[in-house]
N, C-alpha and C positions, 0 to 999 in steps of 0.2 A: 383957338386951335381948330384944326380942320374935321371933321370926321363924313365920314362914305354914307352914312347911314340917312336912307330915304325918308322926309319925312314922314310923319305919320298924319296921311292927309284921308278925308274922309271917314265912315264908320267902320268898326270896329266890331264885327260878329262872335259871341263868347257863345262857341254850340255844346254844351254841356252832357253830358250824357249820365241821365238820374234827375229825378228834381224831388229830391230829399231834403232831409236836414241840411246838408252841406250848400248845396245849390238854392235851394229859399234862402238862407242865410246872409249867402254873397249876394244872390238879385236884391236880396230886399236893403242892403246895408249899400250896396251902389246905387240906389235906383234914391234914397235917403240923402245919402252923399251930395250926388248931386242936386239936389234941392235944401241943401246949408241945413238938411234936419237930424242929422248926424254926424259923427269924427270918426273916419275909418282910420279908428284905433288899430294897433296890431301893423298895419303894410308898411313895410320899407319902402315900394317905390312911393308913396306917400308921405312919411317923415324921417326918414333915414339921410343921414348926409355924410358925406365922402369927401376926405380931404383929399385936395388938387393942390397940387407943388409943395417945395417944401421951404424952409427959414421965414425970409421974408414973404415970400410970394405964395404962403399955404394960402389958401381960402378952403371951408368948410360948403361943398353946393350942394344941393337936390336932385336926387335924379336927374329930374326934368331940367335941371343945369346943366347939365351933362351931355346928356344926349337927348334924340328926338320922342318922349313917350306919350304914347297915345292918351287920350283925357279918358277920365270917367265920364266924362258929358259923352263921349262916340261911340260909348258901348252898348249892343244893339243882343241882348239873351234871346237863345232859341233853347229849345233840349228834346231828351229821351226819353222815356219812362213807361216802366210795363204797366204800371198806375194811370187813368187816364187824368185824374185832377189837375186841374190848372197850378201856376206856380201860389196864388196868393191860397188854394184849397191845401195846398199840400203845405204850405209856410206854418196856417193854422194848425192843420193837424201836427207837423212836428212838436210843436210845445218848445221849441226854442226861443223863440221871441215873444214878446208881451202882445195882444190885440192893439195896444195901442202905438206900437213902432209898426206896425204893419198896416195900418187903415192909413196913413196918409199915401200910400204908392201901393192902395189895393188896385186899381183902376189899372194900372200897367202890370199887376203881377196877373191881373183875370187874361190878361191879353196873352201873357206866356202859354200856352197848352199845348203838352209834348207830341212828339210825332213818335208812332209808336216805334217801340225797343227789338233792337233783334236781341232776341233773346233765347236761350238755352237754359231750361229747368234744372238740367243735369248739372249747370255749373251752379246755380244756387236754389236748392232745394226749399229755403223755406220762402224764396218767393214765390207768391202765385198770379201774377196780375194777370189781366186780360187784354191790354194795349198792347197786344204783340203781333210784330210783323208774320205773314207768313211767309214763312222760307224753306224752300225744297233743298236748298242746299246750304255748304257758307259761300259757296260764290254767288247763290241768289243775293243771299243775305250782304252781301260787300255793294253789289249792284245797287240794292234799294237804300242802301247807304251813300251812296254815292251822289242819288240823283235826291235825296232828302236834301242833303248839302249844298248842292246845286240849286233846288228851287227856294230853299233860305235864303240863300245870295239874292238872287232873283228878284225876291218878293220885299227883302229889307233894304234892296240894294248896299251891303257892306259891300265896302272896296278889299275886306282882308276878315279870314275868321279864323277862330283857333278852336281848336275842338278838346276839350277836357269831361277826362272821365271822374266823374266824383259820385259814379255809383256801388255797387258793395264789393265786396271780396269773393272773386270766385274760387273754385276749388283751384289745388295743386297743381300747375300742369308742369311737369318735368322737360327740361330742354331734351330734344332729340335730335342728334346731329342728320340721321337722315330729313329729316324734314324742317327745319329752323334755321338750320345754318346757311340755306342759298335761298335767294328769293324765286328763283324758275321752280325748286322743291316747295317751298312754302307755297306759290301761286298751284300747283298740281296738287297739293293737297286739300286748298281749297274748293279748287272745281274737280276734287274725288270726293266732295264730301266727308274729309276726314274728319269727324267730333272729337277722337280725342285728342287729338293733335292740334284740332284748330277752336281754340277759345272764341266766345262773340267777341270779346274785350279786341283781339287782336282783327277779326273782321270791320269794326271803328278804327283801330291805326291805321288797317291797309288803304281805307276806306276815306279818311283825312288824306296821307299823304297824298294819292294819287290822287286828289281835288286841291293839291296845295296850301291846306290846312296844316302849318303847325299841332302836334299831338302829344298831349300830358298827363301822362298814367298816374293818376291820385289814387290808386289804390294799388295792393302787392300783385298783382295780376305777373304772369308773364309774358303776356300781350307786347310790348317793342322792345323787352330785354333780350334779342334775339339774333345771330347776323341778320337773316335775311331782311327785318325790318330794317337793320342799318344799314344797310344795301338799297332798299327803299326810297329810305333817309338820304342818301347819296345822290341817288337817281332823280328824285325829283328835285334834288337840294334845300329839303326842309328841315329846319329842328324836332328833334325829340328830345324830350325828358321825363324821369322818373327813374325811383317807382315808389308809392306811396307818401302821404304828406307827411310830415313831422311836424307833431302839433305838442304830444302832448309828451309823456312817459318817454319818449325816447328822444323828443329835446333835451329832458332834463340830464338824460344818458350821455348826450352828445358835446353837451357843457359841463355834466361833470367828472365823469371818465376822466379828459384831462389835468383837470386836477389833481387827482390823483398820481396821474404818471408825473407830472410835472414837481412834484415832491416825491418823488421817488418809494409811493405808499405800496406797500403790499399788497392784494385782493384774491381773498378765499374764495368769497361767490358773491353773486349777485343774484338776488330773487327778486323778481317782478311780478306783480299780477294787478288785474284791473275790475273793475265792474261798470257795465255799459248794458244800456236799455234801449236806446233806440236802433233802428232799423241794422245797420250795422251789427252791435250787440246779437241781432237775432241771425241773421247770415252766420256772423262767425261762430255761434256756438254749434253751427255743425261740424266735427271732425277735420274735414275736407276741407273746407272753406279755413279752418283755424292755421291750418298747414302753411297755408300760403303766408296769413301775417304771421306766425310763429319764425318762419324763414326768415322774410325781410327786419323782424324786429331784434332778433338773433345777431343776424350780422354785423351789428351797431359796435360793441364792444372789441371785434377779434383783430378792429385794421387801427382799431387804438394803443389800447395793452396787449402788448405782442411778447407773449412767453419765448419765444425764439431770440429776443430782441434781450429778453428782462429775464431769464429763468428764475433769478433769486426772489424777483416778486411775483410772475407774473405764473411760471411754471413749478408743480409743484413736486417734482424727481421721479415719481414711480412709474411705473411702464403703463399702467391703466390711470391713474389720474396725470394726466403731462400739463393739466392748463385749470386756472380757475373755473369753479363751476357756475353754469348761467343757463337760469330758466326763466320763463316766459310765462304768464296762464290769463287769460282773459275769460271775462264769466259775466254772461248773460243776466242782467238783473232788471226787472222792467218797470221798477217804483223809479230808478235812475235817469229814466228816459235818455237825455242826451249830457244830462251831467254825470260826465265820465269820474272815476275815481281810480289812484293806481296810489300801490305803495311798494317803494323799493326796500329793501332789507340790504345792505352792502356789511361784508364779512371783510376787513382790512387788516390787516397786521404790519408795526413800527417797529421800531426799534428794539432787538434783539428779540423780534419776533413776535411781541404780546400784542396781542387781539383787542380790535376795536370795531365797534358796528356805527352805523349810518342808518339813521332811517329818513325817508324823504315821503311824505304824502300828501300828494298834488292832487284838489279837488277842481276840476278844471271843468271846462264847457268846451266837448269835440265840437261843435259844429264856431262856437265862438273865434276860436283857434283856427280852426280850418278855414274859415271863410279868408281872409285878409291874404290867405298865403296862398290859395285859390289866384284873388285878383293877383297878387304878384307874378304870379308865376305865368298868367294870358298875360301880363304886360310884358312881360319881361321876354316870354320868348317870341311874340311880334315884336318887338323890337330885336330881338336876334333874326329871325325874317329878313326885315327891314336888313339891317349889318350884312346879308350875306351869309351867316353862318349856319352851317346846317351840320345834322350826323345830332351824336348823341351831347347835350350843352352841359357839360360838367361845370361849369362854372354856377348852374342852380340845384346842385349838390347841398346846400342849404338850407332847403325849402324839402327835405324831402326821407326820407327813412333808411332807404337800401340805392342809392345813389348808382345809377346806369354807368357801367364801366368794359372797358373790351374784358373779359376773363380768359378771351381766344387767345390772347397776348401775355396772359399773366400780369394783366393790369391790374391793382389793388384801387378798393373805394376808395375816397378820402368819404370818412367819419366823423372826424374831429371838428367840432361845430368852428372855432375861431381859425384853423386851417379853409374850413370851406369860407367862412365869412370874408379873410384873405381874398380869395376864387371870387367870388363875387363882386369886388369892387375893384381889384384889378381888372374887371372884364367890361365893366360899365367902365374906367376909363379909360381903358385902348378904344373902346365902340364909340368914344368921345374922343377920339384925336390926341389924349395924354397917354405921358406914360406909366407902363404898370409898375410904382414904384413899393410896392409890397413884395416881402419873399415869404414863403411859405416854410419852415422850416418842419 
């Protein structure tokens, strides 16, 4: 088969923004990778395969069968951080990895040292670092983003880089149709100075696209959930995605929510809660900063079990309760460090009504999780690059928590993990010359 898509010739720039947990995690597990000292467990574009044609003529391929994707040998790490430690300083201190998966690729992680963070205190209070840009303004602050970007290229000579944000959760910021919804208002607010308006988060999107960087919101920020970014997006014809990874607790949501509808189970409520210690953990237990993941973690369950859809299960008759109840709480706990821990409590009712509970307790590793789906997600949208496609990439709705969708339109996420998983491989094989022979029902 034919496909359009350029190869993927020269390196490959992953500009990170953060070199935390998440970010040590990923450098150090690719930088392994490629020297045969590890199995980057966890990535579909790595071991995931997609059936192409169907009776006789199926075959099972690899991405990399598929289409054209870029190697882990061409991936060239820069990053952000208001901490000035290098990546292998920061790896250790995380406590995510053992000393001794991290000394064989110290020598390249010394080499990583962030360039410092535009940063606003105001959106995360409990950080305090000193690697911060100084900025009079957010349009300074977009500038000196800009040309950071620029002398990366420069200096590593990548032919193509993606910018991914895998630093913490900032506070709440509410869409405002004055200033969000056109990019001439969003560019005026930035060169007014507007703080509350204009997140750092969203001065790295402006700041990517208009350098032709591809841009991947790993965290619930509101940063390019926005028109004017997808006006942006449009204008320079780059991909966006996001918003936050789906790793851990709202995977399991995401797999098994349907189930439920798919047996036609009733649901009372759903309680969720978690405890997290590392860097994360301590951002979100401020209020403000909790708002923003309580949102995106939220929205997981309402475009699945639809009480408009399902009343008899999903909605429960009275004028103040109309829909199962679902809560959220995540809690700072620092013996935890980066081994996250959640437990679901699910309230279901069968057959003529009587009551059954579910309990699910996932003792997981955030940064384990997050790292693989990190790489996927820089593979994957250089490769949508490459293809041509730009605006927001629903097809990595997958990979991700509160899935970037038009709501200008009355467009609904897709939630449903085997509906998105659908989304994804029909997308890899149209950008492959096949056809998309999956329907999403």
């Amino acid at each position: 088969m034919k496909t359009n898509v350029k190869p993927a010739e020269g390196k490959l720039g992953i500009l990170v923004v953060g070199c935390g947990a998440v970010a040590t995690t990923l450098m150090t597990g690719v930088l392994m990778a490629r020297r045969g000292l590890a199995k980057p467990i966890g990535s579909m574009t790595q071991y995931d395969k997609i059936r192409i044609g169907k009776g006789k003529a199926k075959r099972y391929l690899s991405y990399a069968d598929i289409v054209p994707m870029a190697s882990v040998d061409d991936i060239v790490f820069g990053c952000w951080d208001v901490y000035p430690q290098n990546a292998y300083q920061s790896a250790v201190y995380a406590k995510v990895l053992k000393r001794e998966d991290i000394e064989p690729v110290r020598e390249e992680l010394e080499r990583i040292v962030p360039m410092k963070a535009a940063f606003d205190r105001n959106y995360a209070k409990r950080l305090d670092g000193d690697n911060v840009k100084d900025c009079k303004t957010r349009w300074e602050m977009v500038e000196m983003l800009r040309e950071d970007i620029r002398s990366f290229r420069a200096h590593t000579g990548c032919q193509r880089i993606v910018v991914l944000w895998a630093a913490s959760t900032e506070i709440y910021v509410p869409i405002d149709k004055e200033v969000h919804y056109s990019l001439e208002a969003l560019e005026a607010a930035m060169q007014g100075d507007d703080r509350q308006h204009i997140a750092p988060s969203m001065c790295y999107a402006y700041a990517a696209l208009s350098e032709g960087c591809p841009f991947i919101m790993g965290a619930p920020n509101t940063a390019v959930d926005i028109p004017a970014m997808w006006q942006l997006a449009e204008k320079m014809q780059m991909p966006i995605c996001g918003k936050d990874f789906k790793t851990g607790q709202t995977l399991v949501k995401s797999g098994f929510a349907p189930i439920l509808g798919a047996h036609c189970l009733g649901l009372s409520g759903w309680f969720s809660t978690n405890i997290l210690g590392n860097r994360d953990g301590l951002v979100l237990d401020e209020p403000q900063n909790f708002r923003t993941k309580e949102v995106s973690k939220l929205s997981v369950l309402e475009t699945i079990l639809k009480p408009g859809e399902q009343p008899d299960l999903y909605g429960h008759g009275n004028q103040d309760d109309t829909q199962y109840y679902h809560k959220v709480r995540i809690n700072y706990y620092p013996p935890r460090n980066d081994n996250k821990e959640s437990w679901d409590n699910i309230d279901i009712f069968g057959w003529l009504n009587y009551p059954m509970q579910i309990k699910i307790n996932f003792l997981c590793r955030d940064s384990i999780l997050a790292a693989p789906v990190c790489l996927d997600l820089c593979l994957l949208m250089d490769l949508a690059a490459r293809a041509g496609r730009y605006g927001i990439q629903r097809f990595l709705s997958f990979f991700l928590k509160s899935p970037m969708h038009d709501y200008t339109q009355g467009e609904e996420a897709v939630n449903n993990l085997f509906q998105q998983h659908t989304m994804l491989r029909n997308a890899i094989r149209e950008m492959g010359g096949y056809e998309a022979d999956e329907e999403m029902d």
